[in-house]
C-alpha positions as CSV (number, residue, x, y, z in Angstrom):
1,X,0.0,0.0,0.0
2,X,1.4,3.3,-1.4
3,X,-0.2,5.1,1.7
4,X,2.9,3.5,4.2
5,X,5.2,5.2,2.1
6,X,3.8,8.9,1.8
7,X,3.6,8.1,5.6
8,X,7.1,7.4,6.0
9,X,8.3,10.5,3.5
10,X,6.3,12.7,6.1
11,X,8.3,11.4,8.9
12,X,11.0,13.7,7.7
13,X,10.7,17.0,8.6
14,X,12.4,18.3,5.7
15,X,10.3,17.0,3.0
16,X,7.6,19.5,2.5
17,X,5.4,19.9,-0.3
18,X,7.4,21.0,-3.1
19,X,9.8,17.7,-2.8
20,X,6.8,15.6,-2.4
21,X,5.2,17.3,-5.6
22,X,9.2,16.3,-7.4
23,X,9.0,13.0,-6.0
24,X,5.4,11.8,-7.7
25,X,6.3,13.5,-10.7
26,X,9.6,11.9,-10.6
27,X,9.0,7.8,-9.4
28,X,5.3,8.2,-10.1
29,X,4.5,6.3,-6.0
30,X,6.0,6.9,-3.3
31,X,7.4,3.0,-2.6
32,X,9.7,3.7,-5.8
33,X,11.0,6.6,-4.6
34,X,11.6,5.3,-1.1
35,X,14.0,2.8,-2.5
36,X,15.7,5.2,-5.4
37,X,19.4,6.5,-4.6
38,X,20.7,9.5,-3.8
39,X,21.6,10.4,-7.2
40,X,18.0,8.7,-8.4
41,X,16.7,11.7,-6.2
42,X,18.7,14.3,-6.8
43,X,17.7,13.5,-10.9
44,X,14.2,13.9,-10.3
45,X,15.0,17.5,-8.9
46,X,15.2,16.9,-5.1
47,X,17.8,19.4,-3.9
48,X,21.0,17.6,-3.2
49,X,20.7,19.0,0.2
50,X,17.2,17.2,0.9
51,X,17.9,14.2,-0.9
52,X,20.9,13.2,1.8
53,X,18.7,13.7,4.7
54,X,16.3,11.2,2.7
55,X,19.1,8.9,2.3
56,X,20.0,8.9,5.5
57,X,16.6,9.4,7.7
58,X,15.1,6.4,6.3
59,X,17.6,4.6,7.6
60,X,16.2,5.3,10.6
61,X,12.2,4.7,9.6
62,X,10.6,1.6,9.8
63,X,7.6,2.4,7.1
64,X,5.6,-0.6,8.8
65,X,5.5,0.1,12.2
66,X,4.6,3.9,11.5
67,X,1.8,3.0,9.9
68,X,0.7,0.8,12.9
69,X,1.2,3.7,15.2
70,X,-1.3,5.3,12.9
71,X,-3.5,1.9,13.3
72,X,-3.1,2.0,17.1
73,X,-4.3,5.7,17.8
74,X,-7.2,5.3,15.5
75,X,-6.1,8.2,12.8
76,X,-6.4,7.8,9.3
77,X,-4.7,9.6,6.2
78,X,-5.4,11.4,3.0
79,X,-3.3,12.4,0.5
80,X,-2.9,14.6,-2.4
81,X,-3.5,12.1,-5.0
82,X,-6.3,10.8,-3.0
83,X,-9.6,11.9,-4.5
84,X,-10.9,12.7,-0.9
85,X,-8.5,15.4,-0.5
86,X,-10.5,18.7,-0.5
87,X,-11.0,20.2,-3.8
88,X,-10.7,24.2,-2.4
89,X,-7.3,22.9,0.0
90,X,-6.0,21.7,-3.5
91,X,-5.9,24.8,-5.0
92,X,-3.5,26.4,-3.0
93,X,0.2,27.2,-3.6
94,X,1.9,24.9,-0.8
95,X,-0.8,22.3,0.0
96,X,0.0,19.4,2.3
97,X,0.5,16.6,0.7
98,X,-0.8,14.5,3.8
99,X,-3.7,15.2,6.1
100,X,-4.2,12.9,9.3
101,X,-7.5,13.2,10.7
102,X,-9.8,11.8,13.4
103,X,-13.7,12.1,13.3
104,X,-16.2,12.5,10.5
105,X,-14.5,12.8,6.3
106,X,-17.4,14.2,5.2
107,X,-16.8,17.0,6.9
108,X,-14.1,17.7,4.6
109,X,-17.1,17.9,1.8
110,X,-18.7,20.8,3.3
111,X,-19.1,24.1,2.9
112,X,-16.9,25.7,5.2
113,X,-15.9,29.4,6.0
114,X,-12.8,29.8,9.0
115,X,-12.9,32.0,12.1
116,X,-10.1,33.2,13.9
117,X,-8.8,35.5,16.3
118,X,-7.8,36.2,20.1
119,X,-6.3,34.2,22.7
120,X,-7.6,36.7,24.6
121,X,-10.6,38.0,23.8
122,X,-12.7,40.8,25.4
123,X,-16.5,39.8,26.8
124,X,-17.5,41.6,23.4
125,X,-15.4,39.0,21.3
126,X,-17.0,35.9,23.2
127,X,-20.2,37.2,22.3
128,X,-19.3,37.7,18.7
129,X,-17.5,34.6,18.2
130,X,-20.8,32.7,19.8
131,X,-23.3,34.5,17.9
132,X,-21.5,34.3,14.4
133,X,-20.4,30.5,14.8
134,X,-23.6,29.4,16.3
135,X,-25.8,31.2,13.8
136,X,-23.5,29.8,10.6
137,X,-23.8,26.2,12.3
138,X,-27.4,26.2,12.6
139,X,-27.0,27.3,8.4
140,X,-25.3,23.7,8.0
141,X,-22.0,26.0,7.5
142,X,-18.9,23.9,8.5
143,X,-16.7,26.3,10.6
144,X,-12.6,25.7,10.3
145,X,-10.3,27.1,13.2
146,X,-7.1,26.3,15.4
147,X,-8.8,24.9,18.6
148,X,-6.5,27.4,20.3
149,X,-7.2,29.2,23.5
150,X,-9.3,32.5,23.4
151,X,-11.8,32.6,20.2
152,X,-10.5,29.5,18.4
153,X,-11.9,27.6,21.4
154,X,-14.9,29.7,21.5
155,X,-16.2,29.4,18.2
156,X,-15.7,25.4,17.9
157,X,-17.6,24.7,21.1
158,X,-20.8,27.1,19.8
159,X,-20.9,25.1,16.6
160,X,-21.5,22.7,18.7
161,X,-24.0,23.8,21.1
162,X,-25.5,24.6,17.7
163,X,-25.4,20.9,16.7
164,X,-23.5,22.2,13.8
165,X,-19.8,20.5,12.2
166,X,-16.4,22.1,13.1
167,X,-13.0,21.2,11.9
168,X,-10.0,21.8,14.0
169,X,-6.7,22.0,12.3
170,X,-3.8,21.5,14.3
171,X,0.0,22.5,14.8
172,X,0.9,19.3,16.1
173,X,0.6,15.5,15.4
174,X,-2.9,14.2,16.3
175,X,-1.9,12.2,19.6
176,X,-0.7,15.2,21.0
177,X,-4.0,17.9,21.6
178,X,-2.8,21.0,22.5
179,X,-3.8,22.8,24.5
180,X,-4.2,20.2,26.7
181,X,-6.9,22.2,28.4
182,X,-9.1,21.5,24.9
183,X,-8.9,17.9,25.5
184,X,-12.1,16.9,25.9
185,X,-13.2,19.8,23.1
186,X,-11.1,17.9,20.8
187,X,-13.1,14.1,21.9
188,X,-16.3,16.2,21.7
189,X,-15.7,17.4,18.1
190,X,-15.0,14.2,17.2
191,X,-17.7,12.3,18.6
192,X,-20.3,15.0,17.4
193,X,-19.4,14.1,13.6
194,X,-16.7,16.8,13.3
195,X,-13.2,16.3,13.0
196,X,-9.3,17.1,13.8
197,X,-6.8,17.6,11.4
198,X,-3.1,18.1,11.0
199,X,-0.4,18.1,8.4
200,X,2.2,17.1,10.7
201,X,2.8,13.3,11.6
202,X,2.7,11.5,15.2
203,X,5.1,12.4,17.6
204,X,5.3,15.8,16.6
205,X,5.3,18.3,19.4
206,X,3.3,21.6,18.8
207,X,6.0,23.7,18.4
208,X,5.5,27.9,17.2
209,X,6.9,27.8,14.1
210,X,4.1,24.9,13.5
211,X,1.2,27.0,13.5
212,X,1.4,30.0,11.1
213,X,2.1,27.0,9.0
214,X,-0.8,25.5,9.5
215,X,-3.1,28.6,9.0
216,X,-2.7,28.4,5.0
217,X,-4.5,24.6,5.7
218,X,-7.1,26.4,7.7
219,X,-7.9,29.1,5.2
220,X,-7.4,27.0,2.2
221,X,-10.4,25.0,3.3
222,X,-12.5,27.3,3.7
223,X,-14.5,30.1,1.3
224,X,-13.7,32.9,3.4
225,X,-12.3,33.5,6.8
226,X,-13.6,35.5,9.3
227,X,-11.2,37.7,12.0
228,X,-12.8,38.1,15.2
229,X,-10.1,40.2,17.5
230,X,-6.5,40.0,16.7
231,X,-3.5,42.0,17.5
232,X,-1.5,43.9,15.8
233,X,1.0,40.8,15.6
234,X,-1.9,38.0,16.1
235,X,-1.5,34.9,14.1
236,X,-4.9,35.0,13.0
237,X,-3.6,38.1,10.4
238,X,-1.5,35.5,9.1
239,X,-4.5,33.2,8.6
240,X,-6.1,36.6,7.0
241,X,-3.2,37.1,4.9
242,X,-3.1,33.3,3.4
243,X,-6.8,33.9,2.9
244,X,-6.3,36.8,0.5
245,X,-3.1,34.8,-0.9
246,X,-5.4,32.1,-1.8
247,X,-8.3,34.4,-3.1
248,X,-10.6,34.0,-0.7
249,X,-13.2,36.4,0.5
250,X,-11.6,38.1,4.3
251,X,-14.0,39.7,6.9
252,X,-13.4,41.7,10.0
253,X,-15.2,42.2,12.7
254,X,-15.3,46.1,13.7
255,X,-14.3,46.7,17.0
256,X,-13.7,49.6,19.4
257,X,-10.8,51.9,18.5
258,X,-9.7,51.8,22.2
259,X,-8.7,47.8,22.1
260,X,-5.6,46.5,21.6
261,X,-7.3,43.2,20.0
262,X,-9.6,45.5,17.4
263,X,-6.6,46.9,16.1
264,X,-5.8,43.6,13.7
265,X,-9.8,43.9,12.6
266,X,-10.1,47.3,12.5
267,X,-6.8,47.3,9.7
268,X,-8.0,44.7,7.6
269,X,-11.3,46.5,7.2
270,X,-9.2,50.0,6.4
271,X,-7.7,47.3,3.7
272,X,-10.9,46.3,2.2
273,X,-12.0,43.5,4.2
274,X,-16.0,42.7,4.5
275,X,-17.3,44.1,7.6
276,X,-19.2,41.7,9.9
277,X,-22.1,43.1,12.1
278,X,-24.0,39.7,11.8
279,X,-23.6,36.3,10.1
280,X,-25.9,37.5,7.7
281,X,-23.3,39.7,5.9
282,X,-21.6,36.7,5.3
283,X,-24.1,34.6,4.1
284,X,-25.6,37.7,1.8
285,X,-21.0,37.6,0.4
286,X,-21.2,34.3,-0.4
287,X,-24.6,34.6,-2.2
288,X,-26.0,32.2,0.2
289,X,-29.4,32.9,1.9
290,X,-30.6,32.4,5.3
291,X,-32.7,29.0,5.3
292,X,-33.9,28.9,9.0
293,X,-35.3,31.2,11.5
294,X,-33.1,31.4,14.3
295,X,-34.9,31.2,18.2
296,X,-33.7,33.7,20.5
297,X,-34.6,33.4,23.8
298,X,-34.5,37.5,24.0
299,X,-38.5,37.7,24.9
300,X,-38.4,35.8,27.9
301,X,-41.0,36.6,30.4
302,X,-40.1,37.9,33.9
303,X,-41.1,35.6,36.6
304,X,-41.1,39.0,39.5
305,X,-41.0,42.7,39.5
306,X,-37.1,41.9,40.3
307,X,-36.5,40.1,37.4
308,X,-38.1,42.9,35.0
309,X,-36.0,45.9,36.2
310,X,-33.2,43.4,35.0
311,X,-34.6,42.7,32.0
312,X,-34.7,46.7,31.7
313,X,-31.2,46.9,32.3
314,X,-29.3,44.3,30.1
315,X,-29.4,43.5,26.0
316,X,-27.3,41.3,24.3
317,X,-24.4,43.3,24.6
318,X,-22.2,42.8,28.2
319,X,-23.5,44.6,30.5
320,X,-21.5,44.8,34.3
321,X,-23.4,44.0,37.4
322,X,-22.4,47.2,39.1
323,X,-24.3,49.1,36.1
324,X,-27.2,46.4,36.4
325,X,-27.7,47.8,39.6
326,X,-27.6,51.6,38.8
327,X,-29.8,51.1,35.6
328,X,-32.2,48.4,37.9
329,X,-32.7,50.3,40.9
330,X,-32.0,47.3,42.9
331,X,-29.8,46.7,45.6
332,X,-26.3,44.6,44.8
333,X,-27.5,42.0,47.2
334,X,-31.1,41.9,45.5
335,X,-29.6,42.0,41.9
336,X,-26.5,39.2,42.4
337,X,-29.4,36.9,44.1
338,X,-31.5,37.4,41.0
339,X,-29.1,37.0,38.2
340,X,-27.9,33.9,39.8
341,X,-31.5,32.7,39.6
342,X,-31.9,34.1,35.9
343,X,-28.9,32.3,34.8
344,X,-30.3,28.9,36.5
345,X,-34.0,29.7,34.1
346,X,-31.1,30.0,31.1
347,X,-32.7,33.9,31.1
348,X,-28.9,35.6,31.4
349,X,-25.3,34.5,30.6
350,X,-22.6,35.5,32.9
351,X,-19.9,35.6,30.3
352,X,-17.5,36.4,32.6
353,X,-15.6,39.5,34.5
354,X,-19.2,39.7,36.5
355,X,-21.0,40.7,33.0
356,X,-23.7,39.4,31.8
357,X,-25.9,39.3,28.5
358,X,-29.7,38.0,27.9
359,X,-29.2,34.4,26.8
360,X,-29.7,33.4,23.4
């Protein structure tokens, strides 16, 4: 099976793409050019330099038993010859020629659209990244991102309160999640018919250079990719910029002038991004309309007089619970007793920093 071999190739760091792409053209599968000679390498246009690590790395690589590591942590392989390799990751200049992944293929088949951003996003950029991700999910819209910390994390885990499909692209090999802290968002994608991803074989440890690699994979999937608060130096800019590399449609989320994190948004837009207020104005981008009529739970009734003068005082934008109690008349003690109860109902959200939002 020619699969052991493109495996095997992977296993050394220094074949990327481009020598993979001379290696097809040159031995036409991947078990003849496992076996060819240096100077059989090196004649099919594998830099000299490459070709010796090749020579002498797979000395070193049992193709067998690395494909039964594969076998033993339940991940299976694509690649770029195989015709279920995503047509729209295909297209772009440097695609991988492996993908491991765990969880549902057809994912892969999907339309898809990518959202980025933060590690540390503001109580504003929670909301957003729930909002936009939940609503697209419930539209049957696969969403792509980095299951990193901050709004990566964010927009994978509304998906799927949203019952919707998410793909996480990684910067490490698939038997080592990171963050670890996303463990168990990682089992849940994959058991709710979504799926993990990653270029880089077993073993591999998620190092930094890894992962502005690894944004061209999450942007090449997907139709357009959507920045939801990034610094000026965030790597979700570089997932923007491989976007617009690959000619894909970019939006930005506008964001308050006075935040550090809105500066990355706030640039692209000054560049000719799509401004986001609302998933609509993506959908409406991508010529796609709305085909459901999303619930909100924003007409709740108020069970008590204490309850209303909350209601009164809070939208779906963060509202703090020390202007709750200027807006509500209440006293703190009255108004942290009754938002605790509203948030048992599922009336509010305390979306953290003591701020809360009417649930949705």
């Amino acid at each position: 099976m020619d699969q052991i071999f493109w495996n095997s190739f992977n296993c050394i760091p220094q074949v990327g793409p481009r020598t993979f792409k001379k290696l097809i053209a040159g031995f036409g599968n991947m078990e003849n050019a496992w076996k060819a000679t240096y100077l059989e390498l090196c004649a099919c246009g594998v830099l000299p330099k490459i070709a010796q690590i090749i020579v002498e790395k797979r000395c070193l690589i049992n193709p067998t038993k690395e494909w039964e590591k594969l076998e033993k942590h339940g991940v299976k392989m694509i690649t770029l010859e195989s015709q279920a390799y995503p047509n729209l990751l295909k297209e772009i200049s440097s695609p991988p020629a492996v993908l491991y992944w765990k969880g549902n293929r057809d994912a892969l088949n999907k339309l898809t659209i990518a959202i980025v951003g933060t590690r540390n996003p503001t109580a504003y950029g929670r909301e957003v990244a729930k909002d936009i991700a939940g609503n697209l999910a419930q539209e049957k819209i696969c969403i792509a991102s980095g299951m990193a910390l901050g709004i990566d994390g964010i927009v994978h885990q509304a998906v799927l309160d949203n019952d919707g499909t998410t793909v996480a692209v990684l910067g490490s090999g698939l038997d080592i999640l990171h963050p670890q802290t996303h463990t168990i968002l990682a089992h849940e994608i994959i058991e709710k018919n979504g799926m993990i991803i990653s270029e880089f074989p077993l073993g591999t440890a998620p190092l930094k250079y890894h992962f502005p690699i690894r944004n061209r994979i999450i942007s090449g999937l997907s139709k357009g990719c959507v920045v939801i608060e990034a610094g000026q130096k965030s790597g979700a800019l570089i997932t923007a910029r491989f976007a617009l590399e690959q000619n894909r449609e970019v939006f930005a989320v506008p964001g308050s002038i006075y935040q550090k994190s809105s500066v990355g948004p706030n640039n692209l837009i000054k560049m000719g991004a799509r401004v986001v207020t609302s998933s609509d104005d993506i959908l409406e981008t991508l010529n796609i309309s709305a085909k459901i009529t999303r619930q909100v739970k924003s007409d709740v009734i108020a069970d008590n007089p204490e309850e209303a003068k909350i209601f009164s005082a809070i939208s779906s934008e963060p509202t703090h619970i020390d202007d709750i109690v200027t807006q509500s008349g209440l006293s703190a003690t009255v108004t942290s007793s009754t938002l605790t109860l509203m948030e048992m109902k599922g009336k509010v959200r305390n979306i953290g920093g003591m701020n809360y939002v009417i649930a949705k």
